[in-house]
mmCIF file as gemmi writes it, N, C-alpha and C atoms, coordinates in Angstrom:
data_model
loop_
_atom_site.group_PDB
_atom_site.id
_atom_site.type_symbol
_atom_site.label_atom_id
_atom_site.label_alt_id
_atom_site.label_comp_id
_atom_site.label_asym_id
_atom_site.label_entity_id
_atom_site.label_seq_id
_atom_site.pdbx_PDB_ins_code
_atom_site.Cartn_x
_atom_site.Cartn_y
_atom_site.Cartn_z
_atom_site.occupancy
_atom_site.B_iso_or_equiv
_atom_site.pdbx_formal_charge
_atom_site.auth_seq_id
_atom_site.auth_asym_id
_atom_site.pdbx_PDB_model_num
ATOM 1 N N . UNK Axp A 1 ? 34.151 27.287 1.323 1 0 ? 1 A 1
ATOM 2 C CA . UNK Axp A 1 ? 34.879 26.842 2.505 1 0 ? 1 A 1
ATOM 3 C C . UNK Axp A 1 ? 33.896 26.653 3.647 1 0 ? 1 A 1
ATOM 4 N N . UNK Axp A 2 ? 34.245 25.755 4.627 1 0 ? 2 A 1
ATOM 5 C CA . UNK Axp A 2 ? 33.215 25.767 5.662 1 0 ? 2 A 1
ATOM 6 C C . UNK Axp A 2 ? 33.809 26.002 7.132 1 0 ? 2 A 1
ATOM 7 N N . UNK Axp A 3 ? 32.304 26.482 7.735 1 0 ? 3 A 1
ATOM 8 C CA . UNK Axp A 3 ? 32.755 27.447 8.501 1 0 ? 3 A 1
ATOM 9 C C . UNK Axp A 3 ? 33.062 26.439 9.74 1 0 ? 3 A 1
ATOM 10 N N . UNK Axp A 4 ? 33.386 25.237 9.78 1 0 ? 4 A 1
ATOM 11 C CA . UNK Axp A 4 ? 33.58 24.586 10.716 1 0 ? 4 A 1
ATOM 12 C C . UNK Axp A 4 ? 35.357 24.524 10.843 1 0 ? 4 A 1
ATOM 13 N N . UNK Axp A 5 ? 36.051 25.1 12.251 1 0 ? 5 A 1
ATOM 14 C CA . UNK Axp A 5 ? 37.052 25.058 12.357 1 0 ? 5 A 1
ATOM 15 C C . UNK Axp A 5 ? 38.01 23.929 13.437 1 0 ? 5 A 1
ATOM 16 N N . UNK Axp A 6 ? 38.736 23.771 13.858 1 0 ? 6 A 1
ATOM 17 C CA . UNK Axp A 6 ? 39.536 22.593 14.608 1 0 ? 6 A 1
ATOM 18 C C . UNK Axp A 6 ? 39.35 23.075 15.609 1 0 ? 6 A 1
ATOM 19 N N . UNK Axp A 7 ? 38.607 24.196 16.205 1 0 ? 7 A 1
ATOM 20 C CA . UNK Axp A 7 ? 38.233 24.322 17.978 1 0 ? 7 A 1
ATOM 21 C C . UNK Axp A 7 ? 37.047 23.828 18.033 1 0 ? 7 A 1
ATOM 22 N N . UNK Axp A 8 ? 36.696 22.956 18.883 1 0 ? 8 A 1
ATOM 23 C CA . UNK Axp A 8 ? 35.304 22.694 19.146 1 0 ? 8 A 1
ATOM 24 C C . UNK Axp A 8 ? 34.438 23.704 19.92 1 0 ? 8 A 1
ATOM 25 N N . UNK Axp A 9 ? 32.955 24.157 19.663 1 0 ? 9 A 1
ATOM 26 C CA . UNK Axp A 9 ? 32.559 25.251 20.275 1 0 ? 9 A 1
ATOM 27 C C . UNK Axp A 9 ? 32.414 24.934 21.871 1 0 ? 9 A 1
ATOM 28 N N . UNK Axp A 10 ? 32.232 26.351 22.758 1 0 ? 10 A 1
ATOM 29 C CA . UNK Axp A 10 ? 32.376 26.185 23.758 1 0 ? 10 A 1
ATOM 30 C C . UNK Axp A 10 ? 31.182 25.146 24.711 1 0 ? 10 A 1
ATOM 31 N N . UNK Axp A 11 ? 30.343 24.977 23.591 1 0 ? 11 A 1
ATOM 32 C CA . UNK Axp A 11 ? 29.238 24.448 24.702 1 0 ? 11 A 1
ATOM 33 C C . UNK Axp A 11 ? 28.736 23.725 23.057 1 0 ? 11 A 1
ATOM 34 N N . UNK Axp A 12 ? 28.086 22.299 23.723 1 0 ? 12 A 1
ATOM 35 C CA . UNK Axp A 12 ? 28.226 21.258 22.91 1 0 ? 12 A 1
ATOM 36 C C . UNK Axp A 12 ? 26.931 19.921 23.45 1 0 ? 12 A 1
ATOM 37 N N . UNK Axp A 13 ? 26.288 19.417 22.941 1 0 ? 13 A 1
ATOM 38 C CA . UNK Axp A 13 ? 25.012 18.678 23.564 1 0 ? 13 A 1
ATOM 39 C C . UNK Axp A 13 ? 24.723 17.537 22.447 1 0 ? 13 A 1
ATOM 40 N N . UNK Axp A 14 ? 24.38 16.262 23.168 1 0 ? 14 A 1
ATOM 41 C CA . UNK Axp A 14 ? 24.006 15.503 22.008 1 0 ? 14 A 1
ATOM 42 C C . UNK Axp A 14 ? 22.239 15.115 21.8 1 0 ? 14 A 1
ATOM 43 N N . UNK Axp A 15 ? 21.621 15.616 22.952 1 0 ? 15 A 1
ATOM 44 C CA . UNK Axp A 15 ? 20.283 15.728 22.337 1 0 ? 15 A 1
ATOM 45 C C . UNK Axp A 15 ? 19.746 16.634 21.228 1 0 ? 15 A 1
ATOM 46 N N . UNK Axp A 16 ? 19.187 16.406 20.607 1 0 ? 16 A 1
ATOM 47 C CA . UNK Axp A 16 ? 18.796 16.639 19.346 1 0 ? 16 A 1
ATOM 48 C C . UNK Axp A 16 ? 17.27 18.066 19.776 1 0 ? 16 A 1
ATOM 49 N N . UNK Axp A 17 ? 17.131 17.617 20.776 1 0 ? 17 A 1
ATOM 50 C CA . UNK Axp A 17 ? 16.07 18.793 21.494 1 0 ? 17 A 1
ATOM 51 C C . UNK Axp A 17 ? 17.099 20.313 21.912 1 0 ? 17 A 1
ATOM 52 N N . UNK Axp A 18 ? 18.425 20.493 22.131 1 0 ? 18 A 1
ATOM 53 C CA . UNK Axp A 18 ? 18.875 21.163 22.957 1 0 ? 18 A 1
ATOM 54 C C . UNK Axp A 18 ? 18.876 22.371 21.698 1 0 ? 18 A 1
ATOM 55 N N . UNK Axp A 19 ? 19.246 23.518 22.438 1 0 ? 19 A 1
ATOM 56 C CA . UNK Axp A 19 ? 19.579 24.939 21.182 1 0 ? 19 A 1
ATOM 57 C C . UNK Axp A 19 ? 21.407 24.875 21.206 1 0 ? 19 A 1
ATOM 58 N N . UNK Axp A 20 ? 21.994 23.223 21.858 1 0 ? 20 A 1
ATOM 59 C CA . UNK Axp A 20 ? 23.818 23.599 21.831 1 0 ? 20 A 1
ATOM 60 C C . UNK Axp A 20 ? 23.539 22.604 20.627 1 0 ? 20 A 1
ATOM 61 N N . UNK Axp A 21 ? 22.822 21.742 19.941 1 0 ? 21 A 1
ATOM 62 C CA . UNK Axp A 21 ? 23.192 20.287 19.364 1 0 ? 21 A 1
ATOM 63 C C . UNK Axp A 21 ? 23.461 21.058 18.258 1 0 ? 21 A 1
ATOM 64 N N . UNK Axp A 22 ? 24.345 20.544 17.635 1 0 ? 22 A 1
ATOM 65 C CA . UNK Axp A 22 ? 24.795 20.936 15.946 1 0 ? 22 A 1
ATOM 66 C C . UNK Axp A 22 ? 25.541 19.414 15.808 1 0 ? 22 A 1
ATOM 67 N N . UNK Axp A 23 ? 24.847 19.106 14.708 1 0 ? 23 A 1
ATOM 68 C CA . UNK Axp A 23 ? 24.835 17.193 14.034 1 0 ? 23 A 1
ATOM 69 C C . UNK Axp A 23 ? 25.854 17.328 12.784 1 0 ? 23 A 1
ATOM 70 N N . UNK Axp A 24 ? 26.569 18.888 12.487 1 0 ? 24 A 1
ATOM 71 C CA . UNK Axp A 24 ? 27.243 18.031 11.425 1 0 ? 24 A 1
ATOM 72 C C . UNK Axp A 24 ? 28.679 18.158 12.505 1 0 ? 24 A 1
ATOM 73 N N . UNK Axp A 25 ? 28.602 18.945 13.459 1 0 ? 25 A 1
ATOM 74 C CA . UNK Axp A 25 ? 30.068 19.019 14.212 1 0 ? 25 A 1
ATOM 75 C C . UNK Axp A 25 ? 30.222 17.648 15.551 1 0 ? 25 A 1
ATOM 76 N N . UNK Axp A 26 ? 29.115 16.994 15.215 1 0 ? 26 A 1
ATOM 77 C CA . UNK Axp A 26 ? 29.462 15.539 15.833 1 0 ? 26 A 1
ATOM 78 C C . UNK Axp A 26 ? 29.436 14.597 15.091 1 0 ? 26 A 1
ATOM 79 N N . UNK Axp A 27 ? 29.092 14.647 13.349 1 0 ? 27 A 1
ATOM 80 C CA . UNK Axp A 27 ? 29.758 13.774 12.868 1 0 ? 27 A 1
ATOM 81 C C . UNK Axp A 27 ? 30.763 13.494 12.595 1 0 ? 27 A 1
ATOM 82 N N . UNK Axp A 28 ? 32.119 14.336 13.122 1 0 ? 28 A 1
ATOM 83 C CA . UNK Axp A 28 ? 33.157 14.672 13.135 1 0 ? 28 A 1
ATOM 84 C C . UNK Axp A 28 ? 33.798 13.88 14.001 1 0 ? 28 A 1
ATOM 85 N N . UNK Axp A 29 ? 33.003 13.547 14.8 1 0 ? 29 A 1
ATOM 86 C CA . UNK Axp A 29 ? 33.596 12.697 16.449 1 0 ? 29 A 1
ATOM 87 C C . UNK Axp A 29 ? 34.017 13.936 17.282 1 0 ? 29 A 1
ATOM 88 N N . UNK Axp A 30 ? 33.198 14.083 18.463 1 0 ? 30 A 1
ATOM 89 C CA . UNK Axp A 30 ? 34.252 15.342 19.225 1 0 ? 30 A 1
ATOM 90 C C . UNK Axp A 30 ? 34.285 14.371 21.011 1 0 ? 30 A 1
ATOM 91 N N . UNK Axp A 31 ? 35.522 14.229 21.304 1 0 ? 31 A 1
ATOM 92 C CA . UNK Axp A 31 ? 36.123 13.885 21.977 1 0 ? 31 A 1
ATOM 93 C C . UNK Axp A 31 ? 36.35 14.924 23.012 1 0 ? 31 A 1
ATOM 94 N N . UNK Axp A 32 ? 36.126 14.355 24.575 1 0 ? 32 A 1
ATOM 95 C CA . UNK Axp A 32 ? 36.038 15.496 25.727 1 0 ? 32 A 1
ATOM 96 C C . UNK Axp A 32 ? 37.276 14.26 26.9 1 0 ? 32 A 1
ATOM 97 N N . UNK Axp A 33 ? 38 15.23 27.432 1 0 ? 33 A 1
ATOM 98 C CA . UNK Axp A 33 ? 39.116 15.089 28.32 1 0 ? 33 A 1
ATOM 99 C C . UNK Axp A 33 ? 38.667 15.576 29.7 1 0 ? 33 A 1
ATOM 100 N N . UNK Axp A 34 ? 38.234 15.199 30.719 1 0 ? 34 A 1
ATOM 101 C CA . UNK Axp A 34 ? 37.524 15.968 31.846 1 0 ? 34 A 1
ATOM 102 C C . UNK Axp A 34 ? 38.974 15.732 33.064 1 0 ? 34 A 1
ATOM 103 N N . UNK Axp A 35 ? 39.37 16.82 33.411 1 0 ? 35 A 1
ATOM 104 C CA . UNK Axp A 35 ? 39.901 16.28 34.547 1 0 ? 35 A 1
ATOM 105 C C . UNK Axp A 35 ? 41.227 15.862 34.603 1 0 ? 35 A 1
ATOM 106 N N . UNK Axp A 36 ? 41.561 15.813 32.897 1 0 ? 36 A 1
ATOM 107 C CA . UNK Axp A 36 ? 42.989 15.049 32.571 1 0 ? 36 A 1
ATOM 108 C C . UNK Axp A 36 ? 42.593 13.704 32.109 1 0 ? 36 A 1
ATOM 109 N N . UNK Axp A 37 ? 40.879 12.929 32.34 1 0 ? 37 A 1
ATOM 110 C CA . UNK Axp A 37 ? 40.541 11.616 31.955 1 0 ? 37 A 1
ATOM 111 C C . UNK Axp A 37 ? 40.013 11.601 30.844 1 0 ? 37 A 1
ATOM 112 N N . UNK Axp A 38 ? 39.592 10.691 29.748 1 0 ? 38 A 1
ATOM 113 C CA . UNK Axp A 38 ? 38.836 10.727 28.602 1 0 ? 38 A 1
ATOM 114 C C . UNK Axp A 38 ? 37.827 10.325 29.195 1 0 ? 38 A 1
ATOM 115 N N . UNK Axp A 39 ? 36.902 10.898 28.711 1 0 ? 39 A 1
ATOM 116 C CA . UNK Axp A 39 ? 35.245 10.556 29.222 1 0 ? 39 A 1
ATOM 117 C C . UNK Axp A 39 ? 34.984 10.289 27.747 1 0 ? 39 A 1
ATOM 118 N N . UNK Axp A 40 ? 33.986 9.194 28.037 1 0 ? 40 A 1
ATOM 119 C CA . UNK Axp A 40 ? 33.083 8.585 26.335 1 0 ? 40 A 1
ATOM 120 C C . UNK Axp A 40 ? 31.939 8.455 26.604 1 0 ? 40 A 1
ATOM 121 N N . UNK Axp A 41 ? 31.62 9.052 28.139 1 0 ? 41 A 1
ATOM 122 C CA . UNK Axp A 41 ? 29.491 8.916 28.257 1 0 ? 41 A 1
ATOM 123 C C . UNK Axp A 41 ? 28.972 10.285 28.472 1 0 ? 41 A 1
ATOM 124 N N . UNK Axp A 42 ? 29.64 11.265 28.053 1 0 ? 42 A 1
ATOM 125 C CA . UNK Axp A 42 ? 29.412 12.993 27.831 1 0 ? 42 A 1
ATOM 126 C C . UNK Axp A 42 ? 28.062 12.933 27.068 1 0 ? 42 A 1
ATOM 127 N N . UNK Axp A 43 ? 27.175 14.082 27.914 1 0 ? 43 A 1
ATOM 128 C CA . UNK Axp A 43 ? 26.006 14.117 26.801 1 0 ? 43 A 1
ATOM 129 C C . UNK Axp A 43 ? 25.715 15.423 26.221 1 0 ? 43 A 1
ATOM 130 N N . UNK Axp A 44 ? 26.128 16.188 27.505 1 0 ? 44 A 1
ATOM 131 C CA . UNK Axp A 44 ? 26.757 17.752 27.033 1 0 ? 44 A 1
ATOM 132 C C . UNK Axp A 44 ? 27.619 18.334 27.971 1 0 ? 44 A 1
ATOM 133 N N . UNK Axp A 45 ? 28.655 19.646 27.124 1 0 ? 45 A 1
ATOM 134 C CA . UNK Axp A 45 ? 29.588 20.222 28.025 1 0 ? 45 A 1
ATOM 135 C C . UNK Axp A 45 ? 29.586 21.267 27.713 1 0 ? 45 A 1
ATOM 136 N N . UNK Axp A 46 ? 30.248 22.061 28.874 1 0 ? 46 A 1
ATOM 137 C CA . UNK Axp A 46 ? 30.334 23.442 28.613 1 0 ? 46 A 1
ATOM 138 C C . UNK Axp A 46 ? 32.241 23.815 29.102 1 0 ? 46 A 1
ATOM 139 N N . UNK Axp A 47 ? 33.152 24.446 28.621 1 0 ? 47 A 1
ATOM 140 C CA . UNK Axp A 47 ? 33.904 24.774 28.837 1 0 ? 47 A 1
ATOM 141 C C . UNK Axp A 47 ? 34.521 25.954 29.871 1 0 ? 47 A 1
ATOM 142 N N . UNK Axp A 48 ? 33.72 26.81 29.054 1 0 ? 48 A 1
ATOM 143 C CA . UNK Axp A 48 ? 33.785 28.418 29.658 1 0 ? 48 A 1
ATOM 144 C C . UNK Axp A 48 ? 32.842 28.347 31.012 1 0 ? 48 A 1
ATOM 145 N N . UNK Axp A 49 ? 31.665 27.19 31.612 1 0 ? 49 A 1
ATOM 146 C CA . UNK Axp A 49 ? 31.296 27.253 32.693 1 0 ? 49 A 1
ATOM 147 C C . UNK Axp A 49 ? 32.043 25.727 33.455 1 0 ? 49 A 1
ATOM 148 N N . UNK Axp A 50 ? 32.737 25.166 32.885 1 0 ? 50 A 1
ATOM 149 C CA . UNK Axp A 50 ? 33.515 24.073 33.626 1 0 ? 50 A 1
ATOM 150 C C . UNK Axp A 50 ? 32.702 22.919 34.117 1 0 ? 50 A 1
ATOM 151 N N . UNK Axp A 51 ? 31.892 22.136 32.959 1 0 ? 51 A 1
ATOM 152 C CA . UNK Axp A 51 ? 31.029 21.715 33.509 1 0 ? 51 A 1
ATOM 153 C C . UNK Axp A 51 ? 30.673 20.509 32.163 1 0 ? 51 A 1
ATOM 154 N N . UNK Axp A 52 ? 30.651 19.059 32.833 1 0 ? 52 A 1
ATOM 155 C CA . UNK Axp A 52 ? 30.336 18.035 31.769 1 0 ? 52 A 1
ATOM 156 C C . UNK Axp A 52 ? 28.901 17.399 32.231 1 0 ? 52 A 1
ATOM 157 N N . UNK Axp A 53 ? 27.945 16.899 31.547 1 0 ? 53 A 1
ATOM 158 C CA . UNK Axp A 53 ? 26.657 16.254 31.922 1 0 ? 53 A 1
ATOM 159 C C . UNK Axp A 53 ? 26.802 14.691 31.458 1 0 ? 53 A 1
ATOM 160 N N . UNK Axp A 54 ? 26.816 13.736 32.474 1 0 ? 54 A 1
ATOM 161 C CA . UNK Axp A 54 ? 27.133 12.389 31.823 1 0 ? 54 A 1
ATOM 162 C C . UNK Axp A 54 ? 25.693 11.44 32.461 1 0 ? 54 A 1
ATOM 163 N N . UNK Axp A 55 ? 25.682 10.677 31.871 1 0 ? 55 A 1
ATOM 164 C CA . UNK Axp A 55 ? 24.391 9.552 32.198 1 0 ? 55 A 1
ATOM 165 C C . UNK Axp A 55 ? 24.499 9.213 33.695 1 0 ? 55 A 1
ATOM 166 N N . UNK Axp A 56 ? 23.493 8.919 34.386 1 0 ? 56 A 1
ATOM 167 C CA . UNK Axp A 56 ? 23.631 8.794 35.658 1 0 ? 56 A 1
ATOM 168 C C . UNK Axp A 56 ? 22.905 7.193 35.512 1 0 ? 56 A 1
ATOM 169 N N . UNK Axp A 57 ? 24.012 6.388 35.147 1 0 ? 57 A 1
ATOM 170 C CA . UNK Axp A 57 ? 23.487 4.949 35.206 1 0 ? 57 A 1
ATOM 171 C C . UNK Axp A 57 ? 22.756 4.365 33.789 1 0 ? 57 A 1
ATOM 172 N N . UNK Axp A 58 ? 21.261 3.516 34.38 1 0 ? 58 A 1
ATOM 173 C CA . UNK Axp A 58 ? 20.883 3.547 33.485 1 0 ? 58 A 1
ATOM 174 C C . UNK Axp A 58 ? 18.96 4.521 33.887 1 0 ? 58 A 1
ATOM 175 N N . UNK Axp A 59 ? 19.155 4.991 34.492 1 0 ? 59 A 1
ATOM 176 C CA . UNK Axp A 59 ? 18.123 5.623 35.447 1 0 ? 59 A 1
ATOM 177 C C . UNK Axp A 59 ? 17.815 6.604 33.739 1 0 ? 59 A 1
ATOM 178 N N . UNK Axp A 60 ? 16.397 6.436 34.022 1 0 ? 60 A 1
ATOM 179 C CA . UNK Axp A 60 ? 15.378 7.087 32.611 1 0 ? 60 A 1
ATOM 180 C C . UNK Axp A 60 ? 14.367 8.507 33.643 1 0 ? 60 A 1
ATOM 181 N N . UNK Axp A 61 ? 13.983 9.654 33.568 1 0 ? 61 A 1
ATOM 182 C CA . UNK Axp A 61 ? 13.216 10.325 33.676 1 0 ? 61 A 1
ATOM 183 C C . UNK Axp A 61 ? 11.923 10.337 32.818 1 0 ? 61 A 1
ATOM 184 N N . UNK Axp A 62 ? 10.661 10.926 33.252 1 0 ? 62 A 1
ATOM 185 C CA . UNK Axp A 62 ? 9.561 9.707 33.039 1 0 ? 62 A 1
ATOM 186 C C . UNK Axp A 62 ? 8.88 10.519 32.027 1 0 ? 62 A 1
ATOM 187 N N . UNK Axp A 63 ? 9.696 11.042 30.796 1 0 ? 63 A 1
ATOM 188 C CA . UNK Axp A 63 ? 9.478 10.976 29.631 1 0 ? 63 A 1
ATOM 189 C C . UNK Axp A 63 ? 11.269 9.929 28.32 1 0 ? 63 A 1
ATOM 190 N N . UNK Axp A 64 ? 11.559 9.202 29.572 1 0 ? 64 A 1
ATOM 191 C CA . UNK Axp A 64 ? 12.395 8.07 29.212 1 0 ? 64 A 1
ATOM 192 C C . UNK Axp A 64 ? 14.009 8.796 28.612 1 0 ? 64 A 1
ATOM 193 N N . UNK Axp A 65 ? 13.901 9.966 28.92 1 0 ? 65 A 1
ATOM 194 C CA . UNK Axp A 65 ? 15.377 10.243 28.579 1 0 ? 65 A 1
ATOM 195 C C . UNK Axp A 65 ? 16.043 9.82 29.81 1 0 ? 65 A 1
ATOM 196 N N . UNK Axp A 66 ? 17.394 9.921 29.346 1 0 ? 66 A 1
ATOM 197 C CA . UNK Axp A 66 ? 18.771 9.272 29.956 1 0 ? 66 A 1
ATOM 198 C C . UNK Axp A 66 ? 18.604 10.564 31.451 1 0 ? 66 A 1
ATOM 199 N N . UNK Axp A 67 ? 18.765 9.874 32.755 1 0 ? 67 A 1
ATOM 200 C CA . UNK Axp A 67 ? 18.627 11.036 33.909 1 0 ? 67 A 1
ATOM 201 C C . UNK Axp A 67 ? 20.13 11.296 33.952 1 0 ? 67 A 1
ATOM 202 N N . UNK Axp A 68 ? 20.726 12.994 33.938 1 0 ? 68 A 1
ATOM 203 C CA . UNK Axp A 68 ? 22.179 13.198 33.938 1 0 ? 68 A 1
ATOM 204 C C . UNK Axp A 68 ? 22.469 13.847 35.419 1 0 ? 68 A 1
ATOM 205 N N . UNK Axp A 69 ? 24.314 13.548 35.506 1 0 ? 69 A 1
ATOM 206 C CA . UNK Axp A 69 ? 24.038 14.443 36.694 1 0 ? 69 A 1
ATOM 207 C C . UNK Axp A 69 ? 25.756 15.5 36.492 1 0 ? 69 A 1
ATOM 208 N N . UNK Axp A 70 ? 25.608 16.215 36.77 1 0 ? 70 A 1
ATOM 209 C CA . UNK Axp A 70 ? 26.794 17.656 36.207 1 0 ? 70 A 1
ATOM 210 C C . UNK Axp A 70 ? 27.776 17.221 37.373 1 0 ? 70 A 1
ATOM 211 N N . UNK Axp A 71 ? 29.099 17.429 36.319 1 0 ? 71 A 1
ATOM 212 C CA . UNK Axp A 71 ? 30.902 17.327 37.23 1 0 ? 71 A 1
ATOM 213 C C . UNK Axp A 71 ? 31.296 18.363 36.495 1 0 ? 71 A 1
ATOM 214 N N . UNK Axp A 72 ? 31.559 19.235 37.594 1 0 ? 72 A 1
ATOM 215 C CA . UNK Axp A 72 ? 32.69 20.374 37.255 1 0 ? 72 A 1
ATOM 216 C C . UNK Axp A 72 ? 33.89 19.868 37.756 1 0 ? 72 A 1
ATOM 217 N N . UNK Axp A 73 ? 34.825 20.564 36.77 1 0 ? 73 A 1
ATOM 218 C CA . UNK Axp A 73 ? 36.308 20.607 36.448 1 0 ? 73 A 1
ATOM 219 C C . UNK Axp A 73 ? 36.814 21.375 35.034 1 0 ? 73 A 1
ATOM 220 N N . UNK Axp A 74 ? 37.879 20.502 34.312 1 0 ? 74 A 1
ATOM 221 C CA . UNK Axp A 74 ? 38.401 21.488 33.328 1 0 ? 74 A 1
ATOM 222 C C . UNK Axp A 74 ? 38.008 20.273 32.341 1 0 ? 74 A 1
ATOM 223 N N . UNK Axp A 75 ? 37.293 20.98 31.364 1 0 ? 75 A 1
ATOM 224 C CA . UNK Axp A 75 ? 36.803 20.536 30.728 1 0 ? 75 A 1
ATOM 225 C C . UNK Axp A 75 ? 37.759 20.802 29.249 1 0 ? 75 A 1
ATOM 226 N N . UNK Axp A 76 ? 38.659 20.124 28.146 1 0 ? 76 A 1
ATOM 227 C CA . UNK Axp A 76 ? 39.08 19.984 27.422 1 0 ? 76 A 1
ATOM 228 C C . UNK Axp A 76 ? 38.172 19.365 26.008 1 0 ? 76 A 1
ATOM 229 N N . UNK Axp A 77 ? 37.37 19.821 25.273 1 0 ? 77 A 1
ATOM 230 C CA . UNK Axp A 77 ? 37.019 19.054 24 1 0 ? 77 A 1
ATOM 231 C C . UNK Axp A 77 ? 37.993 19.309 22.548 1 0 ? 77 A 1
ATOM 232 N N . UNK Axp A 78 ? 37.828 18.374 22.031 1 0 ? 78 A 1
ATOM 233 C CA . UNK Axp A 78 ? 38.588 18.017 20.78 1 0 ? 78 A 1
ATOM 234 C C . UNK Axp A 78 ? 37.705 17.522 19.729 1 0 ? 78 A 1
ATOM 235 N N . UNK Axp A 79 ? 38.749 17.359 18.482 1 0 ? 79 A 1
ATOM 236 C CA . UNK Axp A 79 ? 37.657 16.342 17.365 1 0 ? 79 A 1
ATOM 237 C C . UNK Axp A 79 ? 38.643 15.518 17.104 1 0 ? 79 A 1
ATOM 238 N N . UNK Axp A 80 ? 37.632 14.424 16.994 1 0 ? 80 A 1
ATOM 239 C CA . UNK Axp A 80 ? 38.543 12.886 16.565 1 0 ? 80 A 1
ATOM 240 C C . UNK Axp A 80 ? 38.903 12.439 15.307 1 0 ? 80 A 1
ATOM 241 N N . UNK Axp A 81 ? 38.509 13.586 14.291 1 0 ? 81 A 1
ATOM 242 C CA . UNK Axp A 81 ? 38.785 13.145 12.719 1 0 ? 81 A 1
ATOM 243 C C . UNK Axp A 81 ? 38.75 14.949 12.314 1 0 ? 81 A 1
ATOM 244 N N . UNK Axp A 82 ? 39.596 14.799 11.322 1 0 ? 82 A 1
ATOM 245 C CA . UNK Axp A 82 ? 39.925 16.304 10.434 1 0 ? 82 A 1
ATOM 246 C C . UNK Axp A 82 ? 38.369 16.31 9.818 1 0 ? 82 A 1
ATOM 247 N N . UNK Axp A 83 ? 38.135 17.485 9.37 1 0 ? 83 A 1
ATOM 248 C CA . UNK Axp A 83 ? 36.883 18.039 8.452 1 0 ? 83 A 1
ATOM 249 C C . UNK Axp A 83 ? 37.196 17.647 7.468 1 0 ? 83 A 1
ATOM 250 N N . UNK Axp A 84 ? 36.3 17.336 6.726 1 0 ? 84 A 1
ATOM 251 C CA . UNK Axp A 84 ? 36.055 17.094 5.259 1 0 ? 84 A 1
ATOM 252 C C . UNK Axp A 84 ? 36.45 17.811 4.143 1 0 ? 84 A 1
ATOM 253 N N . UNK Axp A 85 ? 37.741 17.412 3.835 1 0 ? 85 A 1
ATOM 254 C CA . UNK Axp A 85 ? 38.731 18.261 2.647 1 0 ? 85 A 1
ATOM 255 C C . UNK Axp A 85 ? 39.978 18.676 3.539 1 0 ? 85 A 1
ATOM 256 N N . UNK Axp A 86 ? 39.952 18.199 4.934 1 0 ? 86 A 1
ATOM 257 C CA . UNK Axp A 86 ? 41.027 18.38 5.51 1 0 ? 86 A 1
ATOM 258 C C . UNK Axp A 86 ? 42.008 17.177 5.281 1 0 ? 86 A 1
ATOM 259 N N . UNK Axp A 87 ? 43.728 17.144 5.248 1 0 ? 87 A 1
ATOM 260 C CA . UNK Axp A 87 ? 44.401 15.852 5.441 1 0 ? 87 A 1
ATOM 261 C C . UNK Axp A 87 ? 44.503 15.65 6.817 1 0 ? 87 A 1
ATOM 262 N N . UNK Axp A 88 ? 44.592 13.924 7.042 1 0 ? 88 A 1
ATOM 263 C CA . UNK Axp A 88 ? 43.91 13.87 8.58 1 0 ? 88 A 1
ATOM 264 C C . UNK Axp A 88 ? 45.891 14.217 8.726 1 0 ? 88 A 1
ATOM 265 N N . UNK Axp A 89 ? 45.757 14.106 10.409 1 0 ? 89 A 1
ATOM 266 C CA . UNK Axp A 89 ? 47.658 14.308 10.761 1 0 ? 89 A 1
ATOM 267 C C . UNK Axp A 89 ? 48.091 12.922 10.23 1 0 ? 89 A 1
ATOM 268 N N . UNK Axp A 90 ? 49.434 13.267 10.027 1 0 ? 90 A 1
ATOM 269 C CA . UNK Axp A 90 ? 50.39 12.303 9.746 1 0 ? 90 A 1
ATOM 270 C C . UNK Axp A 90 ? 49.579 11.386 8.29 1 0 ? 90 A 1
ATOM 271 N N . UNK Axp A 91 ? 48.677 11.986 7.331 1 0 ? 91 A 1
ATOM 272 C CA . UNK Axp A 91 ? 47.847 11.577 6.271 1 0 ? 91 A 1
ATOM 273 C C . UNK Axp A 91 ? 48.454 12.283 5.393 1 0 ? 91 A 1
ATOM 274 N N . UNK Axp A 92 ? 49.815 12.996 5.596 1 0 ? 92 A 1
ATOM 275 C CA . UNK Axp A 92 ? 50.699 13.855 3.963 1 0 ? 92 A 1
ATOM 276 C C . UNK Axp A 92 ? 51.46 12.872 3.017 1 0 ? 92 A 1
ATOM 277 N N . UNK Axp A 93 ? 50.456 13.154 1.813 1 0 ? 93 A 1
ATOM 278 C CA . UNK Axp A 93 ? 50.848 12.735 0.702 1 0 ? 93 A 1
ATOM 279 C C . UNK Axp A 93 ? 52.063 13.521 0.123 1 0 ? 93 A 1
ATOM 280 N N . UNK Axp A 94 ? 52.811 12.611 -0.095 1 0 ? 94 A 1
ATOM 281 C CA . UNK Axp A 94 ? 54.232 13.115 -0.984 1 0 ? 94 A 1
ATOM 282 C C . UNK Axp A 94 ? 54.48 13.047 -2.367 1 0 ? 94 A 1
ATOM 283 N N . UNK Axp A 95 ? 54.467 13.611 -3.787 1 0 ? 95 A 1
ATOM 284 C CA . UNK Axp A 95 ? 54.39 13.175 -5.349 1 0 ? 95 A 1
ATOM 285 C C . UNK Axp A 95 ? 56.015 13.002 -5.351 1 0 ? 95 A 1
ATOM 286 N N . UNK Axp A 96 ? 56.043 11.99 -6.046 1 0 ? 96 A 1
ATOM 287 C CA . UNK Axp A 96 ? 57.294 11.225 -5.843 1 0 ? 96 A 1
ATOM 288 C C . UNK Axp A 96 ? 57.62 11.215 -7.979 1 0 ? 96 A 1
């Protein structure tokens, strides 16, 4: 069984440098709600400190990563597809 469950962890990053990134729980799609809005340019969040990091444009810092800048509020994350061996919702098979 795997140990990946339908809460997304509290703190979450998509650089591949960070100690939050975990690559198989974003191949999953994880989906963040900030505010009551869907945000889709999240690069990392934290829940338990109320706090999303999104691209600030197209502005690069001068080893060329994306420059971010932090919005606190209530931060909501989700996943956009069931785990693997899960049925997705409303995906119940009936034997007829």
């Amino acid at each position: 069984m795997s140990d990946i469950t339908d809460t997304p962890p509290d703190r979450l990053s998509l650089d591949p440098r960070s100690p939050h990134f975990k690559e198989e729980l974003l191949r999953r799609g994880v989906g963040i709600r900030f505010n009551g809005v869907e945000k889709t340019n999240v690069e990392e969040y934290s829940v338990s400190e109320g706090w999303i990091k999104v691209a600030a444009g197209k502005s690069r810092d001068r080893f060329g990563n994306p420059m971010t800048i932090k919005l606190k509020g209530t931060v909501v994350p989700y996943y956009e597809r069931a785990a693997e061996g899960e049925p997705e919702v409303g995906d119940e098979t009936e034997e007829k």
